[in-house]
RODO-2510 file (C-alpha; in nm, 4 decimals, decimal comma):
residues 271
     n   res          X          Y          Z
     1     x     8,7649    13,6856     4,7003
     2     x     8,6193    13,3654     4,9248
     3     x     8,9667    13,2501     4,9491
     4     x     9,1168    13,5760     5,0919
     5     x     8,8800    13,5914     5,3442
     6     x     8,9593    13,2683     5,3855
     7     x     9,3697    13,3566     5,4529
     8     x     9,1904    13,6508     5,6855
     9     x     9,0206    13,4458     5,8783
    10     x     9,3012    13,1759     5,9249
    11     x     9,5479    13,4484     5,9963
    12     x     9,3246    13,5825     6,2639
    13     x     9,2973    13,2517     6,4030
    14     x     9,6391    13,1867     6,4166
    15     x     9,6878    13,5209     6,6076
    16     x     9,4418    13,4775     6,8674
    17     x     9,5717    13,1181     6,9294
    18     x     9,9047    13,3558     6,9963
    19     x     9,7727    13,5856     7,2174
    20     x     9,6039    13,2861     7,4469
    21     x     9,9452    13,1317     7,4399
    22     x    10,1174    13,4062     7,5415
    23     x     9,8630    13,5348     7,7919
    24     x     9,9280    13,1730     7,9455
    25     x    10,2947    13,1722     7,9169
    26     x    10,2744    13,5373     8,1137
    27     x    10,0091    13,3765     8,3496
    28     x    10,2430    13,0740     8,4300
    29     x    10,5045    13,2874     8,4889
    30     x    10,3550    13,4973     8,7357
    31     x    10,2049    13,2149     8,9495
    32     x    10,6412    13,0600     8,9088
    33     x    10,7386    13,3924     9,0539
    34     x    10,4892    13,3818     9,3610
    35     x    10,5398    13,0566     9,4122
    36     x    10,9584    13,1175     9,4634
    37     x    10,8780    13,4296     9,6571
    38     x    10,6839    13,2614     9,9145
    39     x    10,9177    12,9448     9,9020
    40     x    11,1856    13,1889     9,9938
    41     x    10,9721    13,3358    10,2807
    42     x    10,9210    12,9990    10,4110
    43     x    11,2516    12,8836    10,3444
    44     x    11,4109    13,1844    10,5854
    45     x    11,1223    13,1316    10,8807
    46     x    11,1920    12,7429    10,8928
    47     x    11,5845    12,8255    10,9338
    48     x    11,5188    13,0785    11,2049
    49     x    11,2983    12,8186    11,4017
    50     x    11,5220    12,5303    11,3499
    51     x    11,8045    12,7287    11,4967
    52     x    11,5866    12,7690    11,7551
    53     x    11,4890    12,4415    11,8314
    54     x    11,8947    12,3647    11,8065
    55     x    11,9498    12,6176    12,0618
    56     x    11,6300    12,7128    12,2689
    57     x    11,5138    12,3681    12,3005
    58     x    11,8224    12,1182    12,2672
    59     x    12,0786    12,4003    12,4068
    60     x    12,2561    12,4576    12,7393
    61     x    12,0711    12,6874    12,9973
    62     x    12,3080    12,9363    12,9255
    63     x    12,2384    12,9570    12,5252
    64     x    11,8395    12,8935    12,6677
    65     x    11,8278    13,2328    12,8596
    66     x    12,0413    13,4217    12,5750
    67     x    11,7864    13,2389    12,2732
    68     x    11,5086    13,3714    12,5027
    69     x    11,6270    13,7387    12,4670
    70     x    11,7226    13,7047    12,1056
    71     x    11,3613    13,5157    11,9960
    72     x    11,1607    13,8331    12,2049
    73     x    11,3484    14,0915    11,9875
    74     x    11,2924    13,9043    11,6527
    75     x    10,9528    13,8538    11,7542
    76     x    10,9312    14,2771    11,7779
    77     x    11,1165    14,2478    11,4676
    78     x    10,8836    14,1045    11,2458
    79     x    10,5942    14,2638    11,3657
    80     x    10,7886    14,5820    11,2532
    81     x    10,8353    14,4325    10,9096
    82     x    10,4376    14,2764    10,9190
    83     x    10,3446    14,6607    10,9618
    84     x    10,5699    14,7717    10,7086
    85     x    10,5103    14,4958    10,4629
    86     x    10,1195    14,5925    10,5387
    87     x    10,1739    14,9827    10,4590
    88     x    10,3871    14,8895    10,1309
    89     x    10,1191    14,6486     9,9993
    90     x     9,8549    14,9620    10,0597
    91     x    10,0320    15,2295     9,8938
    92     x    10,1483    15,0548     9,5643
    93     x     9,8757    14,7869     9,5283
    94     x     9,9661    14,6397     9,2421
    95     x    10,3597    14,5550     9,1177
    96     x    10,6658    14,3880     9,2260
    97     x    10,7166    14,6202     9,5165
    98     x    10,3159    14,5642     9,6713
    99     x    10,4359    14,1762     9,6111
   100     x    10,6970    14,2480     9,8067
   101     x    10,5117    14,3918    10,1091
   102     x    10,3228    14,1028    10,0860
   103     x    10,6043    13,8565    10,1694
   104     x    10,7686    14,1128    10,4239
   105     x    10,3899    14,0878    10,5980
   106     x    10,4229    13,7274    10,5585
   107     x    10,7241    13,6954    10,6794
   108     x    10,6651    13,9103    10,9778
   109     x    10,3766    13,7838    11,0872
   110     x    10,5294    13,4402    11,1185
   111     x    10,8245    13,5289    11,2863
   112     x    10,5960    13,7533    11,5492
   113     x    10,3383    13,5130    11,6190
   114     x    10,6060    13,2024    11,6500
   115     x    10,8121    13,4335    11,8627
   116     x    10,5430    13,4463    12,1209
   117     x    10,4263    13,0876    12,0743
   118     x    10,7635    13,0049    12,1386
   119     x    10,7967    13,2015    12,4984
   120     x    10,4552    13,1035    12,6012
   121     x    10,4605    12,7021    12,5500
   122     x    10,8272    12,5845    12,6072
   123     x    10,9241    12,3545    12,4622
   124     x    10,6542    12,2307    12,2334
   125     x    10,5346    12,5949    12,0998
   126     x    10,9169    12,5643    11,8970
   127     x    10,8371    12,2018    11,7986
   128     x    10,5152    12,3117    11,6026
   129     x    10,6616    12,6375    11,4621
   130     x    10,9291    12,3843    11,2935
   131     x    10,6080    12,2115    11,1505
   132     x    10,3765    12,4785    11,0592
   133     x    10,6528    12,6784    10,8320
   134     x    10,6360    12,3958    10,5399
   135     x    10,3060    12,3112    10,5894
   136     x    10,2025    12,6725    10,5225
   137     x    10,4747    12,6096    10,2105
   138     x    10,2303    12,3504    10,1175
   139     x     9,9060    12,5162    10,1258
   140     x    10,0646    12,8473     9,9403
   141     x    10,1509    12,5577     9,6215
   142     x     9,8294    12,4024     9,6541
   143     x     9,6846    12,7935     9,6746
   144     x     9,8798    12,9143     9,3675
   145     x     9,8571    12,5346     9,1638
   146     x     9,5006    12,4195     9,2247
   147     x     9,1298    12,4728     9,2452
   148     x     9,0265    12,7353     9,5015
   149     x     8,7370    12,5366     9,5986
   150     x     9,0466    12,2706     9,7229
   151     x     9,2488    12,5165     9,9101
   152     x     8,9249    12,6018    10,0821
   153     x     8,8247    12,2155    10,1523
   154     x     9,2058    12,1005    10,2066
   155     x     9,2782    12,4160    10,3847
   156     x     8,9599    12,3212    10,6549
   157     x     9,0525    11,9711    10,6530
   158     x     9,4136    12,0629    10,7324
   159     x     9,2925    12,2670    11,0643
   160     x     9,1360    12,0342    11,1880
   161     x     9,3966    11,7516    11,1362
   162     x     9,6458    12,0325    11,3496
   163     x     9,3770    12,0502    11,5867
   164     x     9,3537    11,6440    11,6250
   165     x     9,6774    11,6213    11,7002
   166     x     9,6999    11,9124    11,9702
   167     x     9,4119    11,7316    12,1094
   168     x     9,6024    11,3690    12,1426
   169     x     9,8963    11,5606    12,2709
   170     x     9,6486    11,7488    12,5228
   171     x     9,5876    11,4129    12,6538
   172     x     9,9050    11,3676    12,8232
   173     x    10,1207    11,7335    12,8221
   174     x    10,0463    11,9504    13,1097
   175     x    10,1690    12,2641    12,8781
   176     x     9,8499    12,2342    12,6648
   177     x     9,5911    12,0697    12,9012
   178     x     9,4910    12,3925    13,0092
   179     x     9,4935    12,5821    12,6891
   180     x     9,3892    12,3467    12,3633
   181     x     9,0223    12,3906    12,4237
   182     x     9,1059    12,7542    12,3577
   183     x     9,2831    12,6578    12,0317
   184     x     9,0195    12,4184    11,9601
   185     x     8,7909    12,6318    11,9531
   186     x     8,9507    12,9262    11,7403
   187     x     9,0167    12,6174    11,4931
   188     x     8,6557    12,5527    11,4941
   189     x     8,5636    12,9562    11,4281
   190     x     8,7779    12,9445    11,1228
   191     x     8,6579    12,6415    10,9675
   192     x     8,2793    12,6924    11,0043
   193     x     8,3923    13,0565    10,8214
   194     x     8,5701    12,9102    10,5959
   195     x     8,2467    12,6712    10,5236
   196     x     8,0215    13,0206    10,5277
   197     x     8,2385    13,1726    10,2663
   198     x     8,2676    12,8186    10,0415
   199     x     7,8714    12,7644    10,0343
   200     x     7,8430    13,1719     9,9550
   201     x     8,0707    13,1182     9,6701
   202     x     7,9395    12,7963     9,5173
   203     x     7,5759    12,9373     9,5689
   204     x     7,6854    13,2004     9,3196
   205     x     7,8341    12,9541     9,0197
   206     x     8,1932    13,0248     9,1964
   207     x     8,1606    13,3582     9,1976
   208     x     8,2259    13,6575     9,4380
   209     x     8,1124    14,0033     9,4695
   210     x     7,8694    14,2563     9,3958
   211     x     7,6239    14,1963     9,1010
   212     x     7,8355    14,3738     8,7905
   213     x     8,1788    14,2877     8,9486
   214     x     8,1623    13,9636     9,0437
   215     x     8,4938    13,7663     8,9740
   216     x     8,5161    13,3822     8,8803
   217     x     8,6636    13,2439     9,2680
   218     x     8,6070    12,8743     9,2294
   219     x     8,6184    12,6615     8,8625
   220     x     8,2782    12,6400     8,8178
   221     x     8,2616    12,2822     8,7508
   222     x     8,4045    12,1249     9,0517
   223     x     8,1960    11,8751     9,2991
   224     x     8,1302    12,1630     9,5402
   225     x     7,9694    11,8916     9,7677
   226     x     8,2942    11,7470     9,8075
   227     x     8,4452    12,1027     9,9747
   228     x     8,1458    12,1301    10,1698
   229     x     8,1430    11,8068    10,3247
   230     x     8,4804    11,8043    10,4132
   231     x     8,4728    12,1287    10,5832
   232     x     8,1586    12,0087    10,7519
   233     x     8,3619    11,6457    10,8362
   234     x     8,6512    11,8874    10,9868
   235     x     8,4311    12,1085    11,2158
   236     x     8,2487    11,7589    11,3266
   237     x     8,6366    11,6285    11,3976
   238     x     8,7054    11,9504    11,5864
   239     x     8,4202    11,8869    11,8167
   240     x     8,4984    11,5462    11,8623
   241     x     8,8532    11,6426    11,9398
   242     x     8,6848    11,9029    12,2177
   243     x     8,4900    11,6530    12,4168
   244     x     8,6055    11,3154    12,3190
   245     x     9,0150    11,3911    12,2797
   246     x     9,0731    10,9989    12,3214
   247     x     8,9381    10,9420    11,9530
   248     x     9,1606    11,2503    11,8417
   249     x     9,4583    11,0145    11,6994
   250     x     9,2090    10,8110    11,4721
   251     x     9,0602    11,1175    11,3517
   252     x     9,3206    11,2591    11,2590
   253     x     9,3985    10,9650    11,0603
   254     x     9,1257    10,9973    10,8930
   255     x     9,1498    11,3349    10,8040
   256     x     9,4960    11,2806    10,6239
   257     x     9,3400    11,0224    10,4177
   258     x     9,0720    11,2797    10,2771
   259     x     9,3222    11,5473    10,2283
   260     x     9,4568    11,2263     9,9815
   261     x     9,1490    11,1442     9,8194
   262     x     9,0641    11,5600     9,7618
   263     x     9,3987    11,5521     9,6003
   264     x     9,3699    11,3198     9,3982
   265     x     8,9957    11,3876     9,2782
   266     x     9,1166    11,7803     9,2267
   267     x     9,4603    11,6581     8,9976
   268     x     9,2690    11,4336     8,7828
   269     x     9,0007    11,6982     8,7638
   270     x     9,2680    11,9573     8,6696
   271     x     9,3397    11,7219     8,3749
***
């Protein structure tokens, strides 16, 4: 009798241990599938802005004023497609096809707002567009692959390294001079939000939500002073970069070598 409940037991083990593997597998799967979805995304935004750049910023003034026409119309475009990938995501919710609203508002929003960006600050608006498409690429990986509680830090860290640079290129381009403080400060707004929301989280063990359905945001054993004192370090940079924009280079510097060290602490903590 004790050694079939012995074969019971071991046979239940054995199935559980089944179940977690193939929840993983299925788990693993889905993050893959994201993961190629938005590097496709990416992948069709960074074509559309290098083309650009090859013939909006490099062209003839005759493919110039005909690039100008074509970027305003994608730029309606895509906020077409933003509002329709927003509608599909709201109606099915859940599924391949409210995935798929989600890259269509992806996509659209990128292609509206560099549309503008590209009209309104020639030529350098096209040269940061061509930069911003696979550096959102990385954040989605390190979104999809990593801690939360690192997107969060890495993701406030990595604002304020864009916002260093703008504010070293500030120093000597008349096309920003008069409008980085603006950006700065937007920049600034996001970070100290995205510090509100990281503190609020790691406050509540890494949770979020209403008592009774909270869900697990953050691991729950991360160094959350590490994500709080680098978003604090990148709103402090920020404000530097506003009223000191001579020390912006150095700063920014600085900030690529935490974005390092965070990366390295969160792999080996993934381990």
């Amino acid at each position: 009798m004790a050694k079939k409940q012995s074969l019971e037991k071991k046979k239940q083990i054995r199935a559980q241990s089944m179940q977690r593997k193939a929840d993983r597998e299925k788990e693993e799967a889905a993050i893959l599938n994201k993961c190629l979805g938005m590097l496709a995304v990416l992948v069709v935004a960074e074509i559309y802005f290098l083309l650009c750049y090859r013939f909006f910023v490099q062209g003839t003034m005759q493919s110039l004023v005909t690039m100008a026409g074509v970027i305003a119309v994608v730029g309606y475009v895509g906020l077409a497609a933003a509002i329709a990938g927003a509608v599909l995501f709201a109606v099915r919710r859940r599924g391949k096809m409210a995935q798929g609203g989600v890259w269509l508002l992806l996509l659209g929003v990128i292609l509206f707002a560099g549309s503008r960006l590209m009209l309104a600050i020639y030529p350098t608006g096209t040269t940061v567009m061509c930069a911003v498409v696979p550096l959102l690429a990385l954040a989605g990986f390190v979104y999809y692959l990593y801690q939360k509680e690192f997107f969060c830090a890495g993701l406030g860290m990595g604002l304020a390294v864009a916002g260093m640079w703008l504010a070293h290129r500030a120093v000597g381009s008349a096309a920003w001079s008069s409008r980085y403080v603006i950006v700065e400060v937007v920049l600034l707004i996001l970070v100290l939000a995205l510090l509100a929301v990281t503190v609020a989280i790691g406050r509540n063990g890494g949770k979020w939500g209403k008592a009774g359905g909270e869900k697990m945001i953050f691991s729950g054993t991360s160094n959350y002073a590490l994500a709080y004192g680098a978003l604090v370090l990148a709103a402090v940079f920020i404000l530097i970069g506003i009223f000191a924009a001579a020390a912006a280079l150095y700063l920014m510097w600085a900030g690529i070598a935490l974005l390092f060290v965070m990366a390295v602490y969160y792999t080996i903590h993934m381990m």
